[in-house]
N, C-alpha and C positions, 0 to 999 in steps of 0.2 A: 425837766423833760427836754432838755435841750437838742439832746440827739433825737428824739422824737420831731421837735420840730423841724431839724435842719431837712431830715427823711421825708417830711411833708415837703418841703420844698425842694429835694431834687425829684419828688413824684411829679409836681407840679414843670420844673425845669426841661423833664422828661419828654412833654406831652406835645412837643413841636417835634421832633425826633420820630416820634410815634405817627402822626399823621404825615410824617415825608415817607415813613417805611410800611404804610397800609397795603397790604398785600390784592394781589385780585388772582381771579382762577387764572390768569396764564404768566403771575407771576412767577417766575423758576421755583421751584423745589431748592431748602437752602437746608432743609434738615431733615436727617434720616436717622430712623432706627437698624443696627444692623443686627440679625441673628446670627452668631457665633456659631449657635446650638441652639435646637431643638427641644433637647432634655434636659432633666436636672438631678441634680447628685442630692436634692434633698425633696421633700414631698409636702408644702407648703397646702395647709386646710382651705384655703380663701382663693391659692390661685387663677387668677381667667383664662390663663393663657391653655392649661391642659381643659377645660371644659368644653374646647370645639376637639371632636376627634378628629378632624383636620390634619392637627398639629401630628401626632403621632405618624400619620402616612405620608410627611414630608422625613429628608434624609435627619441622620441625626448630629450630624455637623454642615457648616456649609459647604457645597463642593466646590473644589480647586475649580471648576471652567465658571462655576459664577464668580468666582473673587477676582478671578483677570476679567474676565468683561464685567464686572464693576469697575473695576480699575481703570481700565479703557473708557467707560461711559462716566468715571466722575471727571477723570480729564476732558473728557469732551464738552463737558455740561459747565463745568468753572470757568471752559476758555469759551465757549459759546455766550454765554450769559455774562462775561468779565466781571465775575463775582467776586466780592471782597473780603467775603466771611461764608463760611459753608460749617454746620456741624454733625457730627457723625457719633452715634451713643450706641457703644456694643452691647448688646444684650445677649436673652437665652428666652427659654432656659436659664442653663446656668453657662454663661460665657467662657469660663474660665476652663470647659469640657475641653473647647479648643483644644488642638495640641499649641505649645507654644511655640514653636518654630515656624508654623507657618502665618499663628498670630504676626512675632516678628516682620515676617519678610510681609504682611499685608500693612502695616504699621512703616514700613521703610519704601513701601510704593507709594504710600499716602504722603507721607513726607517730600518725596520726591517732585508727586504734583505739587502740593505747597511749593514748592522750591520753582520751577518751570511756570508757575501761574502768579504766582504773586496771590493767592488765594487764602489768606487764615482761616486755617481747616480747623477747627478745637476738636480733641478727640476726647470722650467719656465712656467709662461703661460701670453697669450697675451690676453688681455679684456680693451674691451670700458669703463672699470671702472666706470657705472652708480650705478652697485647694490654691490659694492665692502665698505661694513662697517666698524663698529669698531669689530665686531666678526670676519667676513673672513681676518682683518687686523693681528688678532689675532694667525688666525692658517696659513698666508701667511708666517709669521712672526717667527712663535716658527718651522716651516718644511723647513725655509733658503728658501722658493718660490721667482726668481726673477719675476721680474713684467712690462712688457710690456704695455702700453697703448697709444691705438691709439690716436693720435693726428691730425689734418692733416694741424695744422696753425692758423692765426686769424682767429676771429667768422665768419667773413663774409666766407673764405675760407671752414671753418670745417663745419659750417653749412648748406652747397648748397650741400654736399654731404652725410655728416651724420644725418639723419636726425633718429625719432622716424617713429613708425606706423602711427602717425596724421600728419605728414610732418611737425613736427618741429624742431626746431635743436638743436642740443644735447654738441654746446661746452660748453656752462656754469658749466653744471654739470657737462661735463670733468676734466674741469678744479678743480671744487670744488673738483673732486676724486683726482688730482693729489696731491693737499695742503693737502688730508688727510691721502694720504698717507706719503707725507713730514712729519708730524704732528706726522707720527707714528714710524718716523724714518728707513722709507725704502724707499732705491734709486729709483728714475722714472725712467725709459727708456722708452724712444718715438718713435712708429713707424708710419710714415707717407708717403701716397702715394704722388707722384709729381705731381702738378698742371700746368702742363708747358705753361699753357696759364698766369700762375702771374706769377713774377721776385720773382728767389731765394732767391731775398736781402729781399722782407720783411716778407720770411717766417723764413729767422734764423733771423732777427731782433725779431722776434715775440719770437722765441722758446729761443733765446740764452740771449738776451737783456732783452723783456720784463718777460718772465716765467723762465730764469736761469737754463734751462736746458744745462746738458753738454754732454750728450749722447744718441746720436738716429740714424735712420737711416730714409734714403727714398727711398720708391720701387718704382720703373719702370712700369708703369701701367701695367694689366695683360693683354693685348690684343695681339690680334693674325691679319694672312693674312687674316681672313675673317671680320676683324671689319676697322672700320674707325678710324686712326690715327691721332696726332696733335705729331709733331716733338720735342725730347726730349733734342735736342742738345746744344742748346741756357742756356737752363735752367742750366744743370749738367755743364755743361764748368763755369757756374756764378757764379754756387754750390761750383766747384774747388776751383776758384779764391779766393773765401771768405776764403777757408778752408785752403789754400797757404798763402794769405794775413794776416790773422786776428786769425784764431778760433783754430789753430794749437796749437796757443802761449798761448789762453788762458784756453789749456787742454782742446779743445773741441773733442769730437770722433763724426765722422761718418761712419758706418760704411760700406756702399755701396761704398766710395771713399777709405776707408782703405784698403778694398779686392782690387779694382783694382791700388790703388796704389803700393803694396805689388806685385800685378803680373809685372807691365812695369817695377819697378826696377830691380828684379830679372830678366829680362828679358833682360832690358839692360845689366849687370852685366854676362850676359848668364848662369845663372842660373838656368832657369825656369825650374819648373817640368812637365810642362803640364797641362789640367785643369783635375783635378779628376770627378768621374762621380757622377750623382744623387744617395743620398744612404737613403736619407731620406724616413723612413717609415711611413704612417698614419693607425690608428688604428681608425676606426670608429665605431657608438655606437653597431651597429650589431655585432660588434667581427669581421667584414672584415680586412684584412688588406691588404693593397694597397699603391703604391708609393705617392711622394709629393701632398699633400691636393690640390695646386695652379692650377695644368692641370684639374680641375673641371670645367675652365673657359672653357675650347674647346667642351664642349658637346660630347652627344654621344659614350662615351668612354667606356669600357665594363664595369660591374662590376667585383670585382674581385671574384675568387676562391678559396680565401685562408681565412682561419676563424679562430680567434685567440683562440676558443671552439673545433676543430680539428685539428688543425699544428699549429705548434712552432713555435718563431719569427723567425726564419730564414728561412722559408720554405717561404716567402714571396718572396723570388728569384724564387719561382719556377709560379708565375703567367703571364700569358702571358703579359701583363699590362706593368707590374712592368721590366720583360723581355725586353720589349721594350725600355722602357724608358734608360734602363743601357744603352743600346745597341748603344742609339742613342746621350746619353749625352758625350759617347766616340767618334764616329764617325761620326764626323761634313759635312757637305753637301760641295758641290766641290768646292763654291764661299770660305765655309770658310776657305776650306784648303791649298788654295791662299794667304788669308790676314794673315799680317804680326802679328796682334792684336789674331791670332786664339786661341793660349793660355791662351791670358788676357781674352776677353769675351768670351769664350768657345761658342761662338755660340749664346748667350745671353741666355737671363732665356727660360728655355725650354717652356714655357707657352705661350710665343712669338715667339717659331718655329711653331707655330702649322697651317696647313690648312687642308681642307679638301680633296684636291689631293693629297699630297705628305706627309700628316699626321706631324711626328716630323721634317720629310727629308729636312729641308729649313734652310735656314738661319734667323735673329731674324725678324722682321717684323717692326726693326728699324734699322739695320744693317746697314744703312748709318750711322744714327746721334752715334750709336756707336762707327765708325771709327772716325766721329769727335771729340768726347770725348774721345776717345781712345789718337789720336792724341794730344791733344792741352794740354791732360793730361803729356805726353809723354817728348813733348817739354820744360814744365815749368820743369818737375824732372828732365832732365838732367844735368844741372847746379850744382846741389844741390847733384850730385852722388859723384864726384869731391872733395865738401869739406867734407859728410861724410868719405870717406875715408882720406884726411888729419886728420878728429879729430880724428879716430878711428888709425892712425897711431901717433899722438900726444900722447894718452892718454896711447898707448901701452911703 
């Protein structure tokens, strides 16, 4: 388990790094979600993002006078803050609705700040890669675009949930999008929701074995205390196992188990920093700007105040919203402030705090089966803390 331990110890090497880069609420805004699009060319069963009818009464691309006063307020915001890294993750919908020429010419502004600021802007975005060509391959490609696409497993699995507007399912073509962009010489990354009703084992057989993917992750379904749950614990404990077992050694990344493996070591090691708080910003087509895209799923939630055609990226602190959310990603509810885990799963994904009495004020809404994954997580690394420090005093 070599590479296992060396991983422990740059977790470990990490954690000075980490307490220089602790963020506070008027620390700048360094990362933004941006809405491409509003809608999407396929009709996803689990989606959050169409359960606020919100979404539908914003435009359904973004408009040209928001993208120049973005443009104008990221230059001002990079050279205000003489920032050294800033990242920007296009989304949707489905992003790729865009037309691409004015993708282009947003992607060649972007660059341009880069270029005038001294600023490394990383650009990402995440799409179901149906309408993804050999043109959009082209400008994904010449603007360093990394490239996410959903996955969520074999066809029977991807297709009971991803489905098109006519209910039919959409992995083939997935697939065919990932081979071209193999084809075009740009890395896949996969992101996939958990199906905890299948065994982990044949979705990385599928993703690892059969497609040779070596990097992806899997979300934690978006639900909350007012939705009906199926237990997540069985699944991610199998998910470990494999990742402990097998996938570590053969340079596989995931990264949902990386984060929290990264926390219980340091953790054990008494290192830990704490969980840092929600900082992520989205930018919607209207020029809103508002906290992480994923709390869409909880309904009902105001819209925001803050318009990226009248205030600056940073003034997105100042929306009641977005307020909350900081507030609440630091200040954990009383059960979490108990659990020994409160650091590693900070409370879980905020998306999973949510109800309608007590709003973010809860604990995750799987918060048992996280203590179990937390736990068994726990027990397998401690062994293995032991002989990272022998190599790493070996090698010294």
């Amino acid at each position: 388990m070599r590479i296992l331990e060396r991983q422990i110890i740059m977790f470990e090497l990490s954690t000075a790094a980490n307490d220089a880069n602790i963020q506070t609420h008027s620390s700048p805004v360094n990362e933004l979600i941006l809405k491409l699009a509003s809608r999407c060319n396929i009709n996803c069963s689990y989606c959050y993002w169409f359960r606020d009818p919100l979404v539908l009464s914003s435009p359904k691309i973004i408009q040209p006078e928001v993208v120049l006063a973005f443009s104008d307020k990221l230059h001002e915001h990079v050279s205000l803050f003489k920032m050294k890294h800033f990242s920007i993750t296009f989304h949707g919908g489905e992003p790729t609705l865009f037309p691409l020429e004015r993708f282009e010419a947003l992607c060649q502004s972007i660059h341009q700040i880069k270029q005038q600021t001294h600023c490394n802007i990383a650009l990402s975005m995440q799409s179901n890669g149906l309408l993804i060509d050999k043109n959009w391959l082209k400008v994904l490609k010449k603007y360093n675009v990394t490239l996410g696409i959903s996955l969520d497993g074999e066809q029977q699995i991807h297709d009971k949930y991803r489905i098109d507007h006519k209910g039919r399912g959409t992995y083939l073509k997935t697939v065919a999008a990932i081979e071209r962009l193999r084809a075009a010489d740009l890395s896949v990354y996969i992101l996939s929701v958990a199906d905890p009703q299948r065994g982990a084992a044949l979705f990385v057989d599928h993703l690892v074995n059969q497609l040779g993917i070596k990097q992806f992750d899997v979300i934690i379904p978006h639900l909350h205390h007012e939705n009906k749950v199926v237990s997540i614990a069985d699944y991610f404990c199998d998910l470990f196992d494999q990742y402990m077992d097998t996938l570590i050694e053969q340079d596989v990344g995931i990264r949902i188990l990386d984060k929290y493996m990264k926390q219980i070591v340091l953790s054990l090691r008494q290192q830990n920093p704490g969980p840092g708080y929600i900082s992520t910003v989205t930018l919607l087509t209207d020029g809103s700007l508002e906290a992480t895209d994923d709390l869409r799923g909880a309904g009902g939630l105001a819209p925001s105040i803050i318009n990226i055609k009248t205030h600056t990226l940073q003034q997105v602190c100042e929306d009641p919203l977005w307020q909350e959310i900081y507030h609440s990603s630091l200040n954990l509810s009383e059960k979490c402030l108990s659990c020994e885990f409160k650091d590693t799963c900070a409370g879980g994904p905020m998306a999973t705090r949510w109800s309608d009495k007590n709003r973010f004020d809860n604990p995750s809404v799987y918060c048992n089966d996280l203590f179990k994954i937390m736990t068994h997580m726990k027990n397998r690394l401690a062994p293995h803390i032991d002989k990272a420090i022998q190599q790493e005093t070996l090698e010294c």
